[in-house]
C-alpha positions in Angstrom: 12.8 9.9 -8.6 11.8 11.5 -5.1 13.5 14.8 -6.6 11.0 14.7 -9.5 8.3 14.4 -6.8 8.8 17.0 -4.3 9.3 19.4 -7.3 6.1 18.6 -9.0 4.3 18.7 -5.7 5.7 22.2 -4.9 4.8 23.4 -8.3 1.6 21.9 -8.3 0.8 23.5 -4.8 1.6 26.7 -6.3 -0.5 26.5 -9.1 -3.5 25.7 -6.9 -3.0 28.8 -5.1 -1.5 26.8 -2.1 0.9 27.6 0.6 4.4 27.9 -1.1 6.5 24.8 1.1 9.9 25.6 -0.6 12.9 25.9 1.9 14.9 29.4 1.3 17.5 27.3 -0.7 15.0 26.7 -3.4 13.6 30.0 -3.1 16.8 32.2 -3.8 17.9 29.3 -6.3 20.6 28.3 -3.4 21.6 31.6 -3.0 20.3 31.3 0.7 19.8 29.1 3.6 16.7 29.3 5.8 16.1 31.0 9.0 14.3 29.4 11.6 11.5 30.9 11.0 11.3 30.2 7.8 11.5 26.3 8.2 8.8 26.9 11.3 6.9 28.2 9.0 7.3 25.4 6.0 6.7 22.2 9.1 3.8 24.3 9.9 2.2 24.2 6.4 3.3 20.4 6.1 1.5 19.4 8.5 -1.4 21.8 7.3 -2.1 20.3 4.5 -0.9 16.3 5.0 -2.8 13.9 6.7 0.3 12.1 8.6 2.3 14.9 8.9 1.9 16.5 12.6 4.0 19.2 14.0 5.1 18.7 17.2 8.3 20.6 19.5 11.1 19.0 21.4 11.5 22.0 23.6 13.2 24.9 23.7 17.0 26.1 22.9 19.1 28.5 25.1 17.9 31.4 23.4 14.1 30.1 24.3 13.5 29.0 20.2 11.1 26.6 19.6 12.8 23.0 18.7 10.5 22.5 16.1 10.0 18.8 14.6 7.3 16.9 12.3 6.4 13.6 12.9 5.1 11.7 9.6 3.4 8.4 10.6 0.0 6.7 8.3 -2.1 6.8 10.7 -0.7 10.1 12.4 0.4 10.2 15.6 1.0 13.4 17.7 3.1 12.1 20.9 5.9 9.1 21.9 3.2 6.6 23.4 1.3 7.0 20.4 4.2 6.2 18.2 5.1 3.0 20.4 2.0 1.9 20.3 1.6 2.2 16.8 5.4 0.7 16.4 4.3 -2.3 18.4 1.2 -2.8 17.2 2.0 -2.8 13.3 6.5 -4.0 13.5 7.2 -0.3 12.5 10.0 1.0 13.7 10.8 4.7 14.9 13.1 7.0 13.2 14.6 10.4 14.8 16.6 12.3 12.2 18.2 15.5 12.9 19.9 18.5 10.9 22.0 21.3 11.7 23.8 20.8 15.1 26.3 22.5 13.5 24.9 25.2 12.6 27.0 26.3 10.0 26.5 22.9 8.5 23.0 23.6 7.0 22.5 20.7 4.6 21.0 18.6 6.5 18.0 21.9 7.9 17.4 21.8 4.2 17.6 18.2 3.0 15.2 17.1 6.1 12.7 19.8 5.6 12.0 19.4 1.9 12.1 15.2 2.7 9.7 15.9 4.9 7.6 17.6 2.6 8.4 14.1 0.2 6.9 11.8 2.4 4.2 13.5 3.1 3.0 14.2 -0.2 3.5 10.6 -1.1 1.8 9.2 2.3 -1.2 8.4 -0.2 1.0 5.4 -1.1 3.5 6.2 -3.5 6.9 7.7 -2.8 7.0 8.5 1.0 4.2 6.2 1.5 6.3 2.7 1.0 8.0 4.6 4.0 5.4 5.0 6.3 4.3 1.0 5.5 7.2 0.6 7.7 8.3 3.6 9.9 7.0 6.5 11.6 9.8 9.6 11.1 10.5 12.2 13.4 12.5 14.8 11.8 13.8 17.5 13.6 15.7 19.7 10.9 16.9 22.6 12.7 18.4 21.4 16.1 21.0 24.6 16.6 18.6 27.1 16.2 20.5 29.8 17.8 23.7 29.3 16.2 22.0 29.4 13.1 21.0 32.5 13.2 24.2 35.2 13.2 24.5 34.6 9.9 27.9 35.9 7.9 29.6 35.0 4.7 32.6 35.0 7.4 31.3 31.4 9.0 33.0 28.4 6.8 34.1 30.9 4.0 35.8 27.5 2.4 32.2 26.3 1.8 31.0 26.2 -1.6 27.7 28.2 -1.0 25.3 29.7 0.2 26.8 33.2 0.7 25.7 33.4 4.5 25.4 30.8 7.4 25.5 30.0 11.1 28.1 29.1 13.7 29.0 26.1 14.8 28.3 26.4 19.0 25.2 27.1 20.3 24.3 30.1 22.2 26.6 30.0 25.1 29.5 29.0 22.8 28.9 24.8 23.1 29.1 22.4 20.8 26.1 20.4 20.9 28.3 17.7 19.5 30.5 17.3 22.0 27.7 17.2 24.9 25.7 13.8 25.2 27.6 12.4 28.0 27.7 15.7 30.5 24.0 16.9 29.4 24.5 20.2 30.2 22.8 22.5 27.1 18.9 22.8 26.9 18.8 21.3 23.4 21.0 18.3 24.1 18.7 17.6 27.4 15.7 18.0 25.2 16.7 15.9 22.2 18.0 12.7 25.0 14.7 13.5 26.3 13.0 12.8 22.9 15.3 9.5 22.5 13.9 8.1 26.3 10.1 9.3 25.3 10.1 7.7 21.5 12.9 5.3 21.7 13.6 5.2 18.7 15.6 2.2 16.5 17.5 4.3 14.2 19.2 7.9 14.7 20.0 10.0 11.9 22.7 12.9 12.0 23.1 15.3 9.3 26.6 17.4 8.8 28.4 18.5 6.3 33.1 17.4 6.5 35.3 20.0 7.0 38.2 17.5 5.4 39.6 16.1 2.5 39.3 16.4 -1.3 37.9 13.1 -2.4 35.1 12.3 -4.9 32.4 11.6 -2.9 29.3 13.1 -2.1 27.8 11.8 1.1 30.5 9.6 3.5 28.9 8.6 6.5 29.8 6.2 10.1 27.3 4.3 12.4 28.0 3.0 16.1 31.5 2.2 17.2 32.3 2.7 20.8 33.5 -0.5 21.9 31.4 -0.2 25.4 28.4 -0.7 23.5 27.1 -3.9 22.0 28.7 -5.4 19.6 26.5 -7.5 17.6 24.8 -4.1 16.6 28.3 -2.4 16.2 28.7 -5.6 13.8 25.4 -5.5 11.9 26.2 -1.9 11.1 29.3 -1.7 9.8 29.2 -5.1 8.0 25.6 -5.6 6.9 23.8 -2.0 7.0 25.7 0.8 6.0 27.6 -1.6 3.0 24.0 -2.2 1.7 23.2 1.4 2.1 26.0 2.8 0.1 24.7 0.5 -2.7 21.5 1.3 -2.3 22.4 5.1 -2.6 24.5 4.5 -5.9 22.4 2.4 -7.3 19.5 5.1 -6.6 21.5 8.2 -7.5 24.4 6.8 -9.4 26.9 8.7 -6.8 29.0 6.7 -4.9 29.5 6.8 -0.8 32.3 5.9 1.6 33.0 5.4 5.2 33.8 8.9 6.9 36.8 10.5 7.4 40.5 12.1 6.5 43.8 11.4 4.6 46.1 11.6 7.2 47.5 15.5 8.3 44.3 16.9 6.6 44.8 20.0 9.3 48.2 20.2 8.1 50.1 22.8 6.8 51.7 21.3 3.3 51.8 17.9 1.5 49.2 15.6 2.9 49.6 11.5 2.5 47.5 9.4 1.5 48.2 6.5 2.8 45.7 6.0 5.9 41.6 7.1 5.4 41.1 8.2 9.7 38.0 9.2 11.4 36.8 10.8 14.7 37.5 9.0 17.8 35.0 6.6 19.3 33.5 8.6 22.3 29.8 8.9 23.2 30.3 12.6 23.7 29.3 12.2 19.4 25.7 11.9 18.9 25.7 9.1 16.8 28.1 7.2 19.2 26.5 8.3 22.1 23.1 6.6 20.6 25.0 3.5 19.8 25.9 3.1 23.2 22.4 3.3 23.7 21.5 0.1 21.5 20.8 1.6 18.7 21.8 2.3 15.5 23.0 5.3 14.1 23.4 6.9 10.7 26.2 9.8 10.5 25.9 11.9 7.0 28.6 13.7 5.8 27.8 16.2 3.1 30.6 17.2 0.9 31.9 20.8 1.6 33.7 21.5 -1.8 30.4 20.2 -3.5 27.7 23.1 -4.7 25.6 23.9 -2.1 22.6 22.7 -4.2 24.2 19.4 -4.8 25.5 19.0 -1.3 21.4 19.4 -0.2 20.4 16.8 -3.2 22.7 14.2 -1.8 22.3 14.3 1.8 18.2 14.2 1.1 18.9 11.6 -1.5 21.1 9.7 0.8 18.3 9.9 4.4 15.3 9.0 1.7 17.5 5.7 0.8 18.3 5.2 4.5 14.5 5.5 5.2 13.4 3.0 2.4 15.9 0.4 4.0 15.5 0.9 7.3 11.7 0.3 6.8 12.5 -2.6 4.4 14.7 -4.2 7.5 12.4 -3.3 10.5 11.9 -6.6 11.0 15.5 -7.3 11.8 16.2 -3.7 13.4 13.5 -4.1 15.6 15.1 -7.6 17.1 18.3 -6.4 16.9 17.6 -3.3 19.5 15.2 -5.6 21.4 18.2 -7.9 22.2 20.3 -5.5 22.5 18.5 -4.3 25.8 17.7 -7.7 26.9 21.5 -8.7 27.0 22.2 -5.6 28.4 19.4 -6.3 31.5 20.7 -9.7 31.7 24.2 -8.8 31.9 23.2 -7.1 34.7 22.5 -9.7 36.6 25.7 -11.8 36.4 27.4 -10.6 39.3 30.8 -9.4 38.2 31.6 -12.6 36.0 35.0 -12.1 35.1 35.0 -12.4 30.9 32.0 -10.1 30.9 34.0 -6.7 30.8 32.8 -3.3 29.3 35.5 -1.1 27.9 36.3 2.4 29.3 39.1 3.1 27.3 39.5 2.2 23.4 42.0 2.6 20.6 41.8 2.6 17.0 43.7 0.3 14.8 43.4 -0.5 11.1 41.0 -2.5 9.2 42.3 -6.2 8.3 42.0 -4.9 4.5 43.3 -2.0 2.6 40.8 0.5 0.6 40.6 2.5 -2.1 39.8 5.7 -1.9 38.6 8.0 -4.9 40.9 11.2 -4.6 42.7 13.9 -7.0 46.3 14.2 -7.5 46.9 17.6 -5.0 49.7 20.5 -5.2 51.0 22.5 -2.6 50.3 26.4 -3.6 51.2 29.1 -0.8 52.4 26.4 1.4 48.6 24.8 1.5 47.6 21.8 -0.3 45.0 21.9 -3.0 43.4 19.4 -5.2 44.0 19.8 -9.3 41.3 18.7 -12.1 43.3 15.3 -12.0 41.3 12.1 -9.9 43.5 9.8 -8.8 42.8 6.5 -6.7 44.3 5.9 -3.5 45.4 2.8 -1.8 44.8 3.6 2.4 44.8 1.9 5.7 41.4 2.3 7.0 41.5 3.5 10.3 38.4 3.6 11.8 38.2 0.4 13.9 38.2 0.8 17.9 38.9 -2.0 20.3 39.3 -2.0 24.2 42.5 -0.6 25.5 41.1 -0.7 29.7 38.1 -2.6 30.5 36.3 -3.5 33.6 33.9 -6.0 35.0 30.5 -5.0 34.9 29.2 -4.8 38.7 25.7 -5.3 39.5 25.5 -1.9 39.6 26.9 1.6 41.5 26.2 3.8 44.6 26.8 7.4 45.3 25.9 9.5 47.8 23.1 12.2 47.6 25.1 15.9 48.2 25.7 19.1 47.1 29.2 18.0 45.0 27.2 14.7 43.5 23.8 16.3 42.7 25.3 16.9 39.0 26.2 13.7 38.6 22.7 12.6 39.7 20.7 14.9 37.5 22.7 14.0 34.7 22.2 9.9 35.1 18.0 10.5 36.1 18.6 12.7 32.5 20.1 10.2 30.6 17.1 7.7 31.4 19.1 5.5 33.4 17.2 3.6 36.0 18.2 5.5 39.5 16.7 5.0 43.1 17.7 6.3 46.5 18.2 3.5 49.3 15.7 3.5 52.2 17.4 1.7 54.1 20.7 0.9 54.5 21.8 -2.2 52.3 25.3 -4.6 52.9 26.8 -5.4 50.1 29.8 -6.5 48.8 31.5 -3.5 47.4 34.3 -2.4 45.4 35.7 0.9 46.4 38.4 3.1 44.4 40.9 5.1 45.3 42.5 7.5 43.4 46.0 7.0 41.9 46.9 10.0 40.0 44.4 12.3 38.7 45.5 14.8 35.4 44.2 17.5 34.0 44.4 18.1 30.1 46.6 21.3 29.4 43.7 23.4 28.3 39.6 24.0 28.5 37.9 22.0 26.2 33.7 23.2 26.1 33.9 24.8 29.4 36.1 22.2 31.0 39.5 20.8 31.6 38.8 17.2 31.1 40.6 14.6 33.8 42.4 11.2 33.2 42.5 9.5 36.6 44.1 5.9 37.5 42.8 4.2 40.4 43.0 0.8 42.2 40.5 -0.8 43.7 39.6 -2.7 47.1 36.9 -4.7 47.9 35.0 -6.2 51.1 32.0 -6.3 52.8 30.4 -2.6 53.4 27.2 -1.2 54.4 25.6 1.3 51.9 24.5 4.0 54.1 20.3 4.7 53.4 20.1 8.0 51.0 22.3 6.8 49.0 21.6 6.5 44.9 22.3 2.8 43.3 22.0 3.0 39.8 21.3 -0.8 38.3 23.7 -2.2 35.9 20.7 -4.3 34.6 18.8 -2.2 32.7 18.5 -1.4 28.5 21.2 1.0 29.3 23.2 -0.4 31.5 26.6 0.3 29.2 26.1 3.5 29.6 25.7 3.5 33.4 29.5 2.0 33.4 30.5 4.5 30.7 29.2 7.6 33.0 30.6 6.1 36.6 34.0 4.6 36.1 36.4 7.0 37.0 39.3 6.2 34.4 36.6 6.2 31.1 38.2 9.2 29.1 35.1 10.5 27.9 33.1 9.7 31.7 31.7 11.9 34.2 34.3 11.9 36.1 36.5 13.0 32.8 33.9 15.7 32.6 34.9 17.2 36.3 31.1 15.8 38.0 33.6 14.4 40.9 36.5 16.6 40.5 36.5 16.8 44.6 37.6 13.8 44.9 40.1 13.4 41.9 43.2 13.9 43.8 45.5 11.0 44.8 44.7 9.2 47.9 41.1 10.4 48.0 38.8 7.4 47.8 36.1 8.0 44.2 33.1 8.4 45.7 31.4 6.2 43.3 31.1 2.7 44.7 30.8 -0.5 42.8 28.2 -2.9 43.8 29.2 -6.5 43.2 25.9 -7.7 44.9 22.6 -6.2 44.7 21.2 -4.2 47.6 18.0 -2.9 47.8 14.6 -2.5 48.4 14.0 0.1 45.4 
């Protein structure tokens, strides 16, 4: 239905001598993919000619482009305490969706942009209208806007169209998806910047697999890291993305599945089929990362072997449908996140109580129940596997479950001192939005201090680092928290996180990520201290 809208509108709009909104898929009859430019330039005439569309930017990219993003909201609204006000005022809830972090992944810069275009042609209360009764949408479609530009039929060759796209990495070679816990790229800082200003319930990632042959068009994950909580881990994966997928195929007649591999996908020769695996459960991923956050997440998968038209149809098919019923459940999502943050401030304030433990470490282990998974029978050719005409269901282990391997028990909160070889770390926690204050005075507390075991580096650079596991052991006692210090609150909405970013042995920590890498060497004593008591004033 919404594809017989936004093609009447645009045809319409043409006719009337209007601004022509198409994308430069629909254009070059998906021939092409857009520059940024050319999507600047189809937000800008969205929100020319809607009344609750309004272009806003996120900031800037390495290369200095515009992060350009539209907010639709009936009534409009132009900044974050507009939108929470509004949210408050009315039970809406916020949406940030997002396109194009890999920028050779350019589904989702389409998809967005023309359902942007949807839902504001239909604010007057039809189509993107029943929307807007019930959230206000940030979309931002291009996020990568450098590395979408060095175009070359040489990026993702094994994509099935268009005949030209951009790189993965960013301009100084980073993946943006592998950077929300060390915050170090200008459009990662800008988009967790957007997620502390609007706050919004519900994050929307757009990508297109790189895996498997299967039969489905859109496959897709939500929050899973086991440090973050549970009962909205729980809702997801057993209420909201299982309602979702039926939604979708009941709205497009295509079915969805959970994302992810047959086992030895990157493997030269046969391939099993026996286990369906995913991607590992660290916040470094942008939709783990804002599950951690209390809040959930939407991963979309496009299908790479799909036409590049179709691939576009689903994943906009698939975020409309999310929309609709994530504005039909706001009422729950908004209590969900809400107690989300208040368990996480209360938790706080227990004062090391021994069962209430946050996991720094995690492994995955299969789901109590086996799948099936729709597949083609495959041959091996030239020593590669390939798919044949012939579909074929397969009975897997789904392994995409992730429980606690190492937890520990939440202190009241952290301290670390205020120098040269910590000011990283520091910039990076005040970035994240986590609650941070320096000590006036100096505070006694009882204190848990750790020193440093082993510390190993991985055997290669991974994003401009070499990643660190560490083992430590603690000691605790009575000590005096010297004034200048930083104490960072365990009792705060993300207070999970804080644990997550300061335990030394968390794999995917900033300690992992070489913030404290002077003092990861055995005997040396973490500089990171855990407060079991609180000190203060702020």
């Amino acid at each position: 239905m919404m594809h017989v809208l936004w093609t009447a509108a645009v045809v319409l709009g043409q006719a009337a001598g209007e601004p022509d909104l198409r994308t430069a898929a629909e254009r070059t009859e998906y021939r092409e993919t857009s520059t940024h430019a050319e999507i600047v330039r189809v937000l800008d005439g969205i929100s020319a000619g809607s009344k609750v569309a309004t272009r806003v930017s996120l900031g800037s990219t390495t290369d200095g482009k515009d992060l350009a993003a539209i907010v639709l909201a009936d009534p409009p609204v132009r900044t974050a305490p507009e939108a929470r006000a509004q949210a408050d005022a009315t039970g809406k809830i916020i949406v940030v969706a997002i396109g194009n972090i890999h920028a050779g992944e350019v589904e989702g810069k389409e998809a967005l942009t023309m359902l942007a275009r949807d839902i504001a042609a239909g604010g007057g209360g039809t189509g993107g209208g029943a929307i807007l009764k019930g959230a206000i949408v940030l979309i931002l479609p291009i996020y990568n806007a450098d590395g979408n530009e060095p175009m070359s039929p040489t990026n993702r060759p094994h994509q099935n169209g268009p005949a030209a796209v951009g790189v993965r990495a960013n301009a100084r070679g980073r993946d943006l998806n592998r950077d929300f816990i060390k915050i170090e790229e200008a459009e990662t800082r800008a988009l967790v910047a957007c997620f502390n200003d609007w706050d919004p319930h519900v994050f929307i990632d757009c990508h297109t697999t790189d895996g498997s042959y299967h039969r489905y068009g859109i496959t897709y994950a939500g929050p899973k890291s086991p440090a973050g909580d549970q009962s909205l881990v729980a809702y997801s994966r057993d209420t909201f993305l299982p309602a979702l997928s039926l939604a979708v195929e009941a709205s497009t007649g295509k079915p969805t599945f959970w994302y992810g591999s047959f086992e030895g996908e990157f493997d030269a020769g046969p391939r099993g089929h026996s286990r369906w695996e995913t991607f590992p459960a660290d916040a470094r991923f942008g939709t783990t990362y804002a599950g951690l956050r209390g809040r959930l997440s939407i991963l979309s998968e496009a299908y790479v072997y799909d036409p590049f038209e179709e691939r576009v149809e689903n994943t906009r098919d698939f975020v409309r449908v999310a929309l609709e019923l994530a504005a039909e459940n706001r009422a729950t999502l908004r209590t969900l996140t809400s107690e989300a943050d208040r368990r996480a401030i209360e938790a706080g304030h227990t004062l090391g109580e021994p069962d209430d433990l946050v996991a720094i470490r995690w492994k995955v282990v299969p789901s109590a129940k086996p799948v099936r998974v729709l597949g083609y029978e495959e041959e091996v050719v030239d020593g590669k596997s390939v798919r044949t005409d012939r579909t074929r269901e397969y009975e897997c282990e789904l392994w995409d479950t992730y429980v606690p391997e190492l937890s520990v028990v939440r202190p009241w909160g952290y301290a670390l001192p205020d120098t040269a070889d910590t000011r990283a770390a520091i910039e990076a926690i005040r970035r994240h939005g986590l609650k941070a204050w320096t000590l006036k005075v100096a505070s006694e507390a009882e204190v848990e201090r750790y020193e440093v075991v082993s510390a190993t580096p991985a055997s290669r650079e991974f994003e401009g680092h070499v990643l660190v596991t560490s083992e430590v052991k603690a000691s605790r006692g009575k000590r005096e928290v010297p004034a200048g210090w930083v104490v960072v609150p365990t009792g705060q909405a993300l207070g999970n996180l804080a644990v997550y970013m300061l335990e030394p042995q968390c794999n995917d920590g900033l300690a992992a990520w070489n913030a404290f890498d002077p003092w990861m060497q055995a005997g040396k004593e973490f500089p990171v201290w855990r407060l079991m008591s609180p000190v203060g004033p702020e």
